[in-house]
N, C-alpha and C positions, 0 to 999 in steps of 0.2 A: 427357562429361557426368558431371557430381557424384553420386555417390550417393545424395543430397538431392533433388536432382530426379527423381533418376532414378524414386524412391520411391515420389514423389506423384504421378507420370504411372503407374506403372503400379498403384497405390492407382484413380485413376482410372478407369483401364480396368477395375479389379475390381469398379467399386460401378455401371458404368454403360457397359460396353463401350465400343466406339469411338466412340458417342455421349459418353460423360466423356473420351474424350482430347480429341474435338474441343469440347466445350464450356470445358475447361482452358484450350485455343489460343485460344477466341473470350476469354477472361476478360484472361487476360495477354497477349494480342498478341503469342506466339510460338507456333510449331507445334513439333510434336516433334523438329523437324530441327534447327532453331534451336536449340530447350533441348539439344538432342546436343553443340552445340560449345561451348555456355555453362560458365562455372564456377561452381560451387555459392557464390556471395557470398548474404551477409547476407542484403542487399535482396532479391535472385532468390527465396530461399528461401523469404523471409518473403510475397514474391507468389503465389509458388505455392500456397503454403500456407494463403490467403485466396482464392483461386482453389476448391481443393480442397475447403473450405468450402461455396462456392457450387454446385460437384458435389452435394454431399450433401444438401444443401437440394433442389435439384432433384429429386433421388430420391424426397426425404423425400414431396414434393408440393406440394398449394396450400399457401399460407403463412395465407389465410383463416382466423382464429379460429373461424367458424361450419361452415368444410369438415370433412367426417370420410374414411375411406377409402372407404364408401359414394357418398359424391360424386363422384369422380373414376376413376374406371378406371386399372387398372393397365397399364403399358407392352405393349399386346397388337395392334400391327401386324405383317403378315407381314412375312417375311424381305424380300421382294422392296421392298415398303413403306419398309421404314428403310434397307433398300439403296438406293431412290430419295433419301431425306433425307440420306441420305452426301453420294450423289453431287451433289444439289444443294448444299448447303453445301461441299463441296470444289473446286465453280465457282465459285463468290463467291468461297472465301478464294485462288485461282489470281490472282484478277483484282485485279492490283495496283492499277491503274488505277483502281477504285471507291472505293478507300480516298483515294487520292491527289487524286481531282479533285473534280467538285460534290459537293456533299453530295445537292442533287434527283437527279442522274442514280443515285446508291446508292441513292435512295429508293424511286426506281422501278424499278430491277434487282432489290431485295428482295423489292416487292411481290408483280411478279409473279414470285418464284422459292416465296415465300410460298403464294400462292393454288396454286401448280400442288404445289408440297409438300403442303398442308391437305387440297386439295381446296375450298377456300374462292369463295366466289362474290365476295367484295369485301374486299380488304385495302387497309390505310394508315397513313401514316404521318402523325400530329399533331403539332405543335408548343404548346409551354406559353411564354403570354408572361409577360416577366421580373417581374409584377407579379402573375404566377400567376393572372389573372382567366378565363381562358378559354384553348381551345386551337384552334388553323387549320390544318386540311388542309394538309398540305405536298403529299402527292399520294395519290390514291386510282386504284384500279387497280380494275376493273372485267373480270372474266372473258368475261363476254359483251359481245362485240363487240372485246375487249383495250382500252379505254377507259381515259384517264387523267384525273384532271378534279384541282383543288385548292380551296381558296380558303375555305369553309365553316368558319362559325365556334361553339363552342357556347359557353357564360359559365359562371363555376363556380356562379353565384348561381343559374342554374337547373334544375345537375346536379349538385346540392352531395355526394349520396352517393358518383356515379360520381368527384366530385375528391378526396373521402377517399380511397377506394379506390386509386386511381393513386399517390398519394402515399405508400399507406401497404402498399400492398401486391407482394409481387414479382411475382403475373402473377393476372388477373381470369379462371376461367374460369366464364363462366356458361353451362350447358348448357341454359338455360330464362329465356333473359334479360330476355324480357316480364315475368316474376315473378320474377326476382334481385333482391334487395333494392339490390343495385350498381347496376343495370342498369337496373331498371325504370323509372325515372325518363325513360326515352328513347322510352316504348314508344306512347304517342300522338303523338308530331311526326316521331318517328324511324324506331323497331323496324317495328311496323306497316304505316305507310306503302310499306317497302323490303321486309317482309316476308323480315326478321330474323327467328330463332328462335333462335339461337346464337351467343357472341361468346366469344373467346380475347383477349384483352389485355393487352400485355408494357409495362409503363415502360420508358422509355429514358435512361439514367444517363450524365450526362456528369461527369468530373471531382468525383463524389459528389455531383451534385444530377439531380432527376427534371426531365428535361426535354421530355420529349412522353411518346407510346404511340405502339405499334406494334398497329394493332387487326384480327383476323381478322372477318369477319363469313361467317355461313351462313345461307343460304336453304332454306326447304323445312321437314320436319319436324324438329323440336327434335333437338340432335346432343350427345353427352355426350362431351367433350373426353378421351381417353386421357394417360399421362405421356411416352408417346413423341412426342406432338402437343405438348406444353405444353413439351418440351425443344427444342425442332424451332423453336417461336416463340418460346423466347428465346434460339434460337442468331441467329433472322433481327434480333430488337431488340440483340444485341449488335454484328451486324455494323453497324448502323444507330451505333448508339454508338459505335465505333470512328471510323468516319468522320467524325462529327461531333466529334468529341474534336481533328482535326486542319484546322478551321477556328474563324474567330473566328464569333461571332453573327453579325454582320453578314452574314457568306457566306449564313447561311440562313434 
């Protein structure tokens, strides 16, 4: 391995332990084995190095113009905790086979690796059609009873803040989502109903365009999303990205 790489992997690991190596891996689609036997070109470097970007961002926090550090909690899961989110994330990225086949069957490997990582009661995965009017269930996973369902459609005409938001934002965390300005908008047909109080939501970047979300939802008392949590879901909407990066539309 190049010296150049060598750098910004372990730059990485200093801004964000082995939660920033392995988010590095999920950015550039090589793990550090990989980058081991690579040689320091141009291109590599210049991935890496917009990869390493996206580490520091992550650290920095929400991306929310109206977030402050108040909002958001800082990275404060036990040991045992982010030892769980390793080892989940290092089952996904083992499994060559998620990448390589349907994109629904990654869908639902995510979800529920998602929901058992969060602790989330209903994770899922959305798709944005190509005319950007609305987005459909690709698949939704359901903890209780391990329930898969899809199909469920919302319009941006009637959730016009939550489609700013996606588009313009790198992950939604709203720890009070009935009254998130993001969010609110869902809380009479939606939140309520299902008895939402919490939602974490990661855009999903194909090829440089936002192409679904990847959405946590919580049950029960309102939950204030930590940075170890918001790193954790967009290491799962990267994996979700990856996959979809290596089919055409059509597939999904």
């Amino acid at each position: 391995m190049g010296s150049e790489l060598a750098s910004i992997i372990t730059e990485a690991e200093r801004i964000a332990g082995l939660q920033g190596k392995l988010l590095l891996a999920g950015i550039t689609r090589m793990t550090t084995a990989q980058a081991t036997s690579a040689r320091d070109t141009p291109q590599l470097i210049a991935q890496f190095q917009a990869a390493l970007l996206e580490v520091k961002k992550s650290v920095r926090g929400n991306t929310n113009p109206s977030a402050n550090a108040a909002e958001l909690k800082p990275g404060n899961l036990t040991p045992d905790q982010l030892r769980r989110h390793i080892e989940l994330y290092l089952d996904l990225m083992s499994q060559r086979s998620l990448v390589l086949g349907d994109p629904l069957d990654t869908a639902k490997r995510v979800d529920e690796t998602a929901a058992a990582g969060l602790d989330c009661a209903r994770v899922s995965v959305w798709l944005l059609d190509p005319d950007e009017t609305k987005i459909t269930c690709f698949d939704l996973f359901e903890r209780n009873g391990a329930k898969h369902s899809a199909g469920l459609e919302l319009h941006a005409k009637d959730f016009k803040p939550y489609f700013i938001a996606i588009a313009t934002q790198r992950t939604i965390a709203a720890h009070e989502a009935q009254v998130d300005p993001r969010t609110e908008c869902f809380t009479a047909s939606y939140l309520k109903p299902l008895g939402i109080t919490s939602m974490l939501d990661v855009p999903i970047w194909v090829d440089g365009k936002m192409v679904g979300v990847v959405c946590h939802e919580h049950q029960g008392p309102s939950r204030r999303w930590n940075l170890d949590e918001e790193r954790f879901a967009y290491l799962m909407a990267s994996f979700v990205s990856l996959s979809m990066e290596r089919h055409t539309p059509s597939r999904f």
